[in-house]
C-alpha positions in Angstrom: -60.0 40.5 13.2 -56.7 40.2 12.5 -55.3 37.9 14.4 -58.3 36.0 13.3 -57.6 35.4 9.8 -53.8 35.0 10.5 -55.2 32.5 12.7 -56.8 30.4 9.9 -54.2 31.2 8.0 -52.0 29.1 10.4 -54.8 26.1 10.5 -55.3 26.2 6.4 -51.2 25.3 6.3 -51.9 23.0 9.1 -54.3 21.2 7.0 -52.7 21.0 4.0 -49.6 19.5 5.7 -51.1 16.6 7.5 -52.5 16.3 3.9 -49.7 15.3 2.9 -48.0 13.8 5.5 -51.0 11.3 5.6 -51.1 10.6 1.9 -47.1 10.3 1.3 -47.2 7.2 -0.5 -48.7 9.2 -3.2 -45.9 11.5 -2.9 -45.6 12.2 -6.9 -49.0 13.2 -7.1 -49.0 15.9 -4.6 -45.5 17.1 -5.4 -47.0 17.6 -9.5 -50.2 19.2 -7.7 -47.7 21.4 -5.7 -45.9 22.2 -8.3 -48.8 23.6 -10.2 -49.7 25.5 -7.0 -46.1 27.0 -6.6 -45.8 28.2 -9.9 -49.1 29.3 -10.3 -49.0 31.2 -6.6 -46.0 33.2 -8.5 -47.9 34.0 -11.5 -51.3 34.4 -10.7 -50.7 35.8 -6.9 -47.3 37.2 -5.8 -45.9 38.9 -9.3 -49.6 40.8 -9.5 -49.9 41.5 -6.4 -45.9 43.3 -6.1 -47.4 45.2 -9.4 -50.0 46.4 -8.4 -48.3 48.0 -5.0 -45.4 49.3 -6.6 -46.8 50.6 -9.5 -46.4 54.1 -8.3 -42.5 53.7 -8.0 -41.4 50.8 -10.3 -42.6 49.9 -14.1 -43.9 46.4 -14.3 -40.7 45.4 -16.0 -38.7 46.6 -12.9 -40.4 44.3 -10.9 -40.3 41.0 -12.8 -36.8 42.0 -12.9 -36.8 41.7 -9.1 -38.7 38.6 -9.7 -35.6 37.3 -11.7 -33.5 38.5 -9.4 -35.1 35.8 -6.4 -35.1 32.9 -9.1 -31.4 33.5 -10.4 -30.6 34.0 -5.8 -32.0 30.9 -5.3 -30.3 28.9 -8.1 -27.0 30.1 -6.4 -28.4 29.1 -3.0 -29.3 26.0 -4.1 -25.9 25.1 -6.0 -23.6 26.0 -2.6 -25.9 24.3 -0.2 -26.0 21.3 -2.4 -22.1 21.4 -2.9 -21.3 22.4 0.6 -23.8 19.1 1.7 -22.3 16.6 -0.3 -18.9 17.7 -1.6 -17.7 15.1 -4.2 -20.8 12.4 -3.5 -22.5 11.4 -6.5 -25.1 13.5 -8.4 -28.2 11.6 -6.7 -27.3 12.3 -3.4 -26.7 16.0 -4.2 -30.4 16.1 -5.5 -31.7 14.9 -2.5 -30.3 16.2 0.5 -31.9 17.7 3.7 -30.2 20.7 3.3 -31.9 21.8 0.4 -35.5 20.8 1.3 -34.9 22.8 4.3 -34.2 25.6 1.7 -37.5 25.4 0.0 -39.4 24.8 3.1 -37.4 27.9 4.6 -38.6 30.0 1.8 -42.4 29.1 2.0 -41.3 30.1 5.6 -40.5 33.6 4.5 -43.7 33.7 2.5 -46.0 32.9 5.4 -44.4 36.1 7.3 -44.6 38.2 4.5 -48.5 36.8 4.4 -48.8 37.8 7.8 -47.6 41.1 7.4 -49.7 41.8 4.6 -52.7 41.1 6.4 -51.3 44.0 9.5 -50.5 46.4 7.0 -53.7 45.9 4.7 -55.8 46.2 8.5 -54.3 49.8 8.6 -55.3 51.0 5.2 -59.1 49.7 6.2 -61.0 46.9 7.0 -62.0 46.2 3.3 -58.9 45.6 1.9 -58.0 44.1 4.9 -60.9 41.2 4.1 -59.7 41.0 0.9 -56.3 40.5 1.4 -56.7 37.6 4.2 -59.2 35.8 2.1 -56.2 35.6 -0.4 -53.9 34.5 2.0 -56.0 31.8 3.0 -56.5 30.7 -0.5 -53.3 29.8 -0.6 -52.0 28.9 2.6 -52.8 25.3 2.1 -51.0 24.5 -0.7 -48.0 26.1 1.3 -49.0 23.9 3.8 -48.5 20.8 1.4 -45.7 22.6 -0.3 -44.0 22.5 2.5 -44.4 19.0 3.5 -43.5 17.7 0.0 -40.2 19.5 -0.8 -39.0 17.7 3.0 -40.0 14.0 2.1 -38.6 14.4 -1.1 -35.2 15.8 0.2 -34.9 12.6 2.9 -36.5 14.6 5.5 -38.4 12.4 8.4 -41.6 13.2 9.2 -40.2 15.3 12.1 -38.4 17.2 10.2 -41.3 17.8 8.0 -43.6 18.8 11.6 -41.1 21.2 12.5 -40.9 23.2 9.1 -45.1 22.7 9.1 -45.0 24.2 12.4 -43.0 27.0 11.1 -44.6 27.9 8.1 -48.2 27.4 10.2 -46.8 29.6 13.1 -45.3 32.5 10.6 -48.5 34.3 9.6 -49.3 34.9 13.1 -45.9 36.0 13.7 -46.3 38.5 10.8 -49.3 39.8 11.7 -48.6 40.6 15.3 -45.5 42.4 14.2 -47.3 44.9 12.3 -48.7 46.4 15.4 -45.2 48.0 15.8 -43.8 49.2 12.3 -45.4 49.7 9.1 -43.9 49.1 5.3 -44.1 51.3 1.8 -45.9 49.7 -0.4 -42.9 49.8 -2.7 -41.2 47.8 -0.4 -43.3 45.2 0.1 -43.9 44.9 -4.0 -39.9 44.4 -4.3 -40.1 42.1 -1.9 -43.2 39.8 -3.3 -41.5 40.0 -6.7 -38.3 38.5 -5.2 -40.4 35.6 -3.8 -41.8 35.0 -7.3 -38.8 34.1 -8.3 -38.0 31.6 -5.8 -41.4 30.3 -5.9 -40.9 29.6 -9.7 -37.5 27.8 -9.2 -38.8 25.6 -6.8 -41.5 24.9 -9.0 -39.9 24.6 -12.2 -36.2 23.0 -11.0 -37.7 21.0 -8.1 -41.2 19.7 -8.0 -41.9 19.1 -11.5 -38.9 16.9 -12.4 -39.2 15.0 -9.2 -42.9 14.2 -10.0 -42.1 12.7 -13.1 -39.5 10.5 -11.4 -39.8 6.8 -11.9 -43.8 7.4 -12.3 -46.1 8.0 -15.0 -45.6 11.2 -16.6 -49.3 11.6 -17.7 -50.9 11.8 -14.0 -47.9 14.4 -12.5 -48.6 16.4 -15.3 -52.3 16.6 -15.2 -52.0 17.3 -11.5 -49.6 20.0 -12.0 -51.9 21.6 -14.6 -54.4 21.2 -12.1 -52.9 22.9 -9.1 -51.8 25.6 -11.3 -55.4 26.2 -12.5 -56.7 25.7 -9.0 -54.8 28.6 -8.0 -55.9 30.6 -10.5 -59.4 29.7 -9.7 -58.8 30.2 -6.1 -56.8 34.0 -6.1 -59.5 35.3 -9.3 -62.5 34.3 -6.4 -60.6 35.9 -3.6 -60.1 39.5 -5.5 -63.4 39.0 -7.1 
C-alpha cells in the first residue's frame, strides 16, 4: 500500500507538469495559480502539519521560527546563486536565470522526498494514519507538479530542463517512501524539518511567483488565480484530514 500511494503520488506531479508544459503560453496564469498553491501548501499544509508533530518538543512559536529560518536560508541562497550566475549583468538577467529556477524546482524536490517519507513513517504508526497522510500528499502533489514546471520556464529553462526536474520531483516520493523501510525519524525531527520548508515554500511564493505573474499582464486575472490556488489548497488539505 505504500508504494501504492507514493506511486500516485509520482503520476499526480506527473500530471500537473505536462499541465503546464502544455498550456505554457498561459504561463502567468498558472504561475499566479501556483503561487496561491505554494503559499497556501505552507500555510494550510506544511506549518500545521510540523505543529502538530512537534508539539510534544517545541511550542508553536519554535517552529514558525524554524519556518523563518528556511525563508530567511533561501533568500541568501537565492542572492549568491543569482550573483555567482550573472556577476555584474544587468538586474533582468539576474531575475531570470537557470540557476535559480533549478533552486525552486530543487526545493519542491526536497519536498516530494520528505512527502515520501511521510507516507513510510505514517505506514509504521498504522494503516489509518497512513491513509490519511497519502491522501494529503496526493492533494498536493499536482500543484508541485505545476510548481515545478512554472518556476523552470520562467527562469529560461527549456522544456528539457523542465522534464528532468518533473522527473525528479515525480520520481522523489517513491524514493522517500522506499527508504523508510530502513530507518525511521522522531516526529520532532520531521516537524523541524516541514517548518523549514514552509519557509522556502513562502519565499518562492511571495518573492518569485507572484511578481512574475503580474509581469507585463493584467494584474486582475494573476491575482484572482493566486487567490484561487491558495483557496484550492485549503479546500483540498481541510478534505484530506476531514
Amino acid at each position: 500500500m505504500t508504494i501504492f500511494i507514493s506511486i500516485l503520488a509520482s503520476l499526480a506531479a506527473f500530471a500537473g507538469g505536462l499541465i503546464a508544459l502544455r498550456f505554457r503560453d498561459k504561463l502567468h496564469i498558472i504561475l499566479g495559480l501556483s503561487a496561491g498553491a505554494v503559499i497556501g501548501a505552507a500555510l494550510f499544509d506544511l506549518i500545521p502539519e510540523a505543529i502538530e508533530l512537534g508539539s510534544a518538543v517545541f511550542h508553536p512559536e519554535e517552529l514558525t521560527a524554524f519556518t523563518a529560518v528556511g525563508f530567511l536560508t533561501y533568500l541568501i541562497l537565492d542572492r549568491v546563486f543569482s550573483f555567482h550566475a550573472h556577476g555584474h549583468s544587468d538586474e533582468q538577467d539576474t531575475d531570470h536565470t537557470p540557476v535559480r529556477g533549478s533552486l525552486g524546482a530543487a526545493s519542491f524536490c526536497l519536498h516530494s522526498l520528505i512527502d515520501g517519507i511521510a507516507i513510510g513513517l505514517a505506514f509504521q504508526a498504522s494503516a489509518a494514519v497512513g491513509l490519511i497522510v497519502g491522501i494529503a500528499v496526493l492533494a498536493h502533489r499536482f500543484s508541485d507538479g505545476i510548481n515545478t514546471v512554472g518556476v523552470i520556464l520562467k527562469h529560461r529553462g527549456n522544456d528539457r530542463r523542465a522534464w528532468a526536474w518533473l522527473t525528479a520531483v515525480a520520481a522523489a516520493p517513491i524514493v522517500g517512501t522506499v527508504s523508510t523501510f530502513a530507518f525511521s525519524v522522531a516526529d520532532h525531527t520531521l516537524a523541524v524539518i516541514l517548518a523549514v520548508f514552509a519557509g522556502f515554500f513562502l519565499y518562492i511564493g511571495a518573492s518569485d511567483l507572484i511578481p512574475e505573474g503580474h509581469h507585463s499582464h493584467s494584474k486582475a486575472l494573476t491575482t484572482v488565480m493566486t487567490i484561487l490556488g491558495a483557496v484550492l489548497l485549503y479546500l483540498i488539505v481541510h478534505l484530506a484530514h476531514a
